[in-house]
C-alpha positions in Angstrom: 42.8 -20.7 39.6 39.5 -23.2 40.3 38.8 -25.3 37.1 35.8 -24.2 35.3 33.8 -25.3 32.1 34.4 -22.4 30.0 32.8 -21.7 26.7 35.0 -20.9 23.3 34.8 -16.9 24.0 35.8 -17.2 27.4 38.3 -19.8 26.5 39.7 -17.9 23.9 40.5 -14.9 26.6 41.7 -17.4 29.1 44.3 -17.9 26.7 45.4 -14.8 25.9 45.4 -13.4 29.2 47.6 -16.7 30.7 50.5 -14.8 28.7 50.7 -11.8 31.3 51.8 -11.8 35.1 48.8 -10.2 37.0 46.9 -10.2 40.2 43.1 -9.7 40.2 42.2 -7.2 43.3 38.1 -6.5 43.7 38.3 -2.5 44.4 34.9 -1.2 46.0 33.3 1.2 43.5 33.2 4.5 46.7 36.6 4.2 46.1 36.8 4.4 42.1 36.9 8.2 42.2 39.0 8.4 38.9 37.4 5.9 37.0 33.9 7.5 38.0 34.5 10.9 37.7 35.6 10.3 33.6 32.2 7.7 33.4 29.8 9.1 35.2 27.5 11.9 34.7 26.8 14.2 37.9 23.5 14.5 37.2 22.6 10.6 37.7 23.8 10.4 41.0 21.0 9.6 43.9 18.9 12.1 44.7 19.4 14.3 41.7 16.9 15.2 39.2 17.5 14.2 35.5 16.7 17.1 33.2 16.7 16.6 29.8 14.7 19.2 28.9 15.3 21.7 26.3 17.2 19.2 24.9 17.3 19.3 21.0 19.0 16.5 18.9 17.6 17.2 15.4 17.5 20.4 14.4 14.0 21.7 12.5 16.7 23.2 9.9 18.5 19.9 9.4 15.1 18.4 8.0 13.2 19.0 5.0 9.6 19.3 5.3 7.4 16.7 3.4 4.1 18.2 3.8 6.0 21.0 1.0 6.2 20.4 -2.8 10.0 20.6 -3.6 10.9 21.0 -7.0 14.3 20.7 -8.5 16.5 18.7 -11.3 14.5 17.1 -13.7 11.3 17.7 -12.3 11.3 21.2 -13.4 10.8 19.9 -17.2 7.7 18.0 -16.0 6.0 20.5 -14.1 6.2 22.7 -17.6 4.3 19.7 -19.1 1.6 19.9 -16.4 1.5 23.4 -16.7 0.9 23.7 -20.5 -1.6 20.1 -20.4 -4.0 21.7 -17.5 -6.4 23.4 -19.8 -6.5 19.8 -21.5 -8.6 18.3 -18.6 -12.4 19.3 -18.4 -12.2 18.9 -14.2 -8.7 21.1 -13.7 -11.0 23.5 -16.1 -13.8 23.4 -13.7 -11.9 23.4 -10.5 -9.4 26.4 -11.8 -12.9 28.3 -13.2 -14.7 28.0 -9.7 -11.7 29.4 -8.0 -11.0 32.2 -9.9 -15.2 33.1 -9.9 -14.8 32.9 -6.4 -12.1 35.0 -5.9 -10.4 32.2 -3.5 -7.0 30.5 -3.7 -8.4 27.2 -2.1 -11.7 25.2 -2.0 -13.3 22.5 0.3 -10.8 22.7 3.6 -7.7 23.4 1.3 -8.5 20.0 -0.8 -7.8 22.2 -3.9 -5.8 25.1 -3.8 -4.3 27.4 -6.9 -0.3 28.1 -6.9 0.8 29.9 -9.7 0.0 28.0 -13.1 -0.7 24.8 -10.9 -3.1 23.0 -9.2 -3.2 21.5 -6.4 -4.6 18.7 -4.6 -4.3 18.1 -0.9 -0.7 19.9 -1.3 0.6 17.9 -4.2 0.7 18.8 -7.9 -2.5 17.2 -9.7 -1.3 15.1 -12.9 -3.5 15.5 -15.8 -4.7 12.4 -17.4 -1.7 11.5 -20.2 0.5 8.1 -19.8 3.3 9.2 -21.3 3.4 11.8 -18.6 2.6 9.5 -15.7 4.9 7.6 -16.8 8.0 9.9 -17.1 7.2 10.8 -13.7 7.4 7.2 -12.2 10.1 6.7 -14.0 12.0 9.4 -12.0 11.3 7.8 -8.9 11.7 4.3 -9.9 14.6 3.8 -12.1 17.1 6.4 -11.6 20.5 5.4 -9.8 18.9 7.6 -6.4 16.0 5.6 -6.5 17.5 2.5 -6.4 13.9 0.3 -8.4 12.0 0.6 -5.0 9.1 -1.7 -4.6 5.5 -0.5 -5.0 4.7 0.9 -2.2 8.2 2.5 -1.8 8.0 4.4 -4.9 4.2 5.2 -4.4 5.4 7.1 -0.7 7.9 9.1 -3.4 5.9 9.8 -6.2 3.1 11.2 -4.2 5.2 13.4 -1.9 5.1 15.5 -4.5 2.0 14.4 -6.9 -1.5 12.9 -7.1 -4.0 11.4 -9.6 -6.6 9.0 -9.7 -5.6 5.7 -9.1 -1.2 7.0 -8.8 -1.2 3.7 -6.4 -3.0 1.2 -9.0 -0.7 2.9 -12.0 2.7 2.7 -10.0 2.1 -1.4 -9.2 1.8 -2.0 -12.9 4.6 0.2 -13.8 7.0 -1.6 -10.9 5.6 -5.2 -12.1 6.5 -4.8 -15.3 9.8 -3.3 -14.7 12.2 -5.5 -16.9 15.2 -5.0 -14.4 13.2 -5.3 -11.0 11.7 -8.8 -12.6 15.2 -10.0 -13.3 17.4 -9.0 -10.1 14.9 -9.3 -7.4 14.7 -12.2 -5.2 10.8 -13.3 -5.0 9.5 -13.2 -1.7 6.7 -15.9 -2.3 7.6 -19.4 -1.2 9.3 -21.8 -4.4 6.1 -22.9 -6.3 7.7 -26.8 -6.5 8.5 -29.7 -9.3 5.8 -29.9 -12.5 3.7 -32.6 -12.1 2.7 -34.3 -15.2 -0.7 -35.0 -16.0 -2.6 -38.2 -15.3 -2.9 -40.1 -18.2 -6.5 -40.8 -19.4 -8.3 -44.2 -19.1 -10.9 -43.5 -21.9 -11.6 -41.2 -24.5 -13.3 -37.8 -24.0 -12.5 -38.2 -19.9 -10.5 -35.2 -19.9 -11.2 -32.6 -22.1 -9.7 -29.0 -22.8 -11.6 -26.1 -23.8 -10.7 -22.7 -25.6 -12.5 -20.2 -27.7 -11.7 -18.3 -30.9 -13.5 -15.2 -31.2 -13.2 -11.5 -33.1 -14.3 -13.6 -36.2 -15.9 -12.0 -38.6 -20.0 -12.6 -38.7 -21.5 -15.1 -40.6 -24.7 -16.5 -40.0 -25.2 -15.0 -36.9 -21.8 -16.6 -35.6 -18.7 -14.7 -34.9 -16.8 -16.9 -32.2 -15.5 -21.0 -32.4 -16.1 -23.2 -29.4 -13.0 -25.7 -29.5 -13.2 -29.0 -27.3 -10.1 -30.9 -27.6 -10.0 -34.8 -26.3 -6.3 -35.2 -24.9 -6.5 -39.2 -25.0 -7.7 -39.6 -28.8 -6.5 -35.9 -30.1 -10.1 -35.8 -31.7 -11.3 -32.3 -31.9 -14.8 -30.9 -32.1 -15.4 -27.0 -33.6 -18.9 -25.5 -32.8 -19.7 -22.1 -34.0 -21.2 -19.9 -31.9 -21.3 -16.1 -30.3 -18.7 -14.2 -28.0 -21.3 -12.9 -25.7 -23.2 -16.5 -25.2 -24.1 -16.9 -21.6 -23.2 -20.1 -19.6 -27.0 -21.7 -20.0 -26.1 -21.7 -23.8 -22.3 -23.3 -23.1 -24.2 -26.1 -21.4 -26.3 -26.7 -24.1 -23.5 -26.9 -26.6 -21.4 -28.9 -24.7 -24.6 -31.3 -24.0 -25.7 -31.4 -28.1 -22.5 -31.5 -30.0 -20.0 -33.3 -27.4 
């Protein structure tokens, strides 16, 4: 054998094979009939066409359709919900009155259609305006074991095959941020925000200064709100009464006359 400089892999079968008696013979592939014939398709030899038409690898029936509300499980309880809240909602009322005035099934390019005891909107159930109800139904596709606490815009994709209401995106980002479980077992994706840094210690006396308001006081004198300036080098604090909805000229002037 010639000495080469083998890596670890090809070491490694080097020596394993040094265990067996054999003879390497190079064998011209016109005469590998066997080896071909169990290999090789027909239809890619030269000078024959490939079809692969007609060819079908997913069946249509092997795939549910997700342009289609499906209802099953425990969505059937909440669709009963939506059914008894839609005379609730003054625009499921006017949509459901047009509709029937018009003797039409759908309106505005099938944006709203009428199934049933339902409405729709763009194909999916439309959600009345009650939490509690929005909430149930995020829930479903957020915390059960099939769900698996998707992120937001995972669960959005599965909460709106099926349903739609104003702002479903806006309500299912809150619901997944403050998801007690998601904030406790996910990994955070943003980068480490680092070591504290203490503050600088101040030279002099009212050179840095903190600022907070108390407010929803009750009035007196025309006052319902507390400006507090705190001095973090002497701990002297000043309290100026004043109003919540003073506007930032009027901040200045406090700051300028009592600090």
């Amino acid at each position: 054998m010639k000495v080469q400089k083998l890596n670890w892999q090809q070491a490694r079968w080097a020596l394993y094979l040094s265990r067996f008696d054999f003879t390497l013979k190079h064998v011209p592939d016109t005469k590998i009939g066997k080896a071909d014939s169990l290999s090789r398709r027909l239809d890619w030899k030269v000078e024959v066409d490939k079809d692969n038409e007609d060819q079908v690898f997913i069946k249509d029936c092997w795939l549910r359709s997700l342009h289609k509300v499906v209802i099953e499980g425990l969505e059937v309880n909440i669709i009963e919900k939506i059914k008894k809240m839609r005379g609730k909602e003054k625009e499921i009322v006017r949509v459901v009155e047009k509709m029937k005035k018009a003797g039409i099934r759908a309106l505005k390019g099938k944006e709203w259609q009428l199934e049933g005891d339902l409405v729709l909107k763009e194909g999916k159930v439309y959600v009345p305006k009650d939490e509690k109800l929005k909430v149930e139904i995020i829930w479903l596709y957020h915390d059960v074991l099939v769900a698996g606490h998707g992120g937001k815009w995972k669960t959005t994709e599965l909460v709106t095959r099926n349903y739609w209401w104003p702002g479903v995106t806006r309500d299912v980002g809150k619901y997944v941020e403050e998801c007690d479980m998601c904030q406790r077992m996910k990994n955070r994706m943003k980068a480490p925000a680092g070591k504290l840094k203490l503050s600088k210690v101040p030279e002099k006396p009212w050179m840095y200064l903190t600022v907070d308001f108390i407010t929803k006081l009750l009035l007196v004198a025309g006052k319902d709100a507390i400006l507090v300036v705190y001095d973090r080098l002497s701990k002297m604090i000043h309290f100026v009464a004043t109003t919540e909805g003073m506007s930032v000229e009027r901040l200045a002037r406090l700051f300028r006359n009592n600090i």
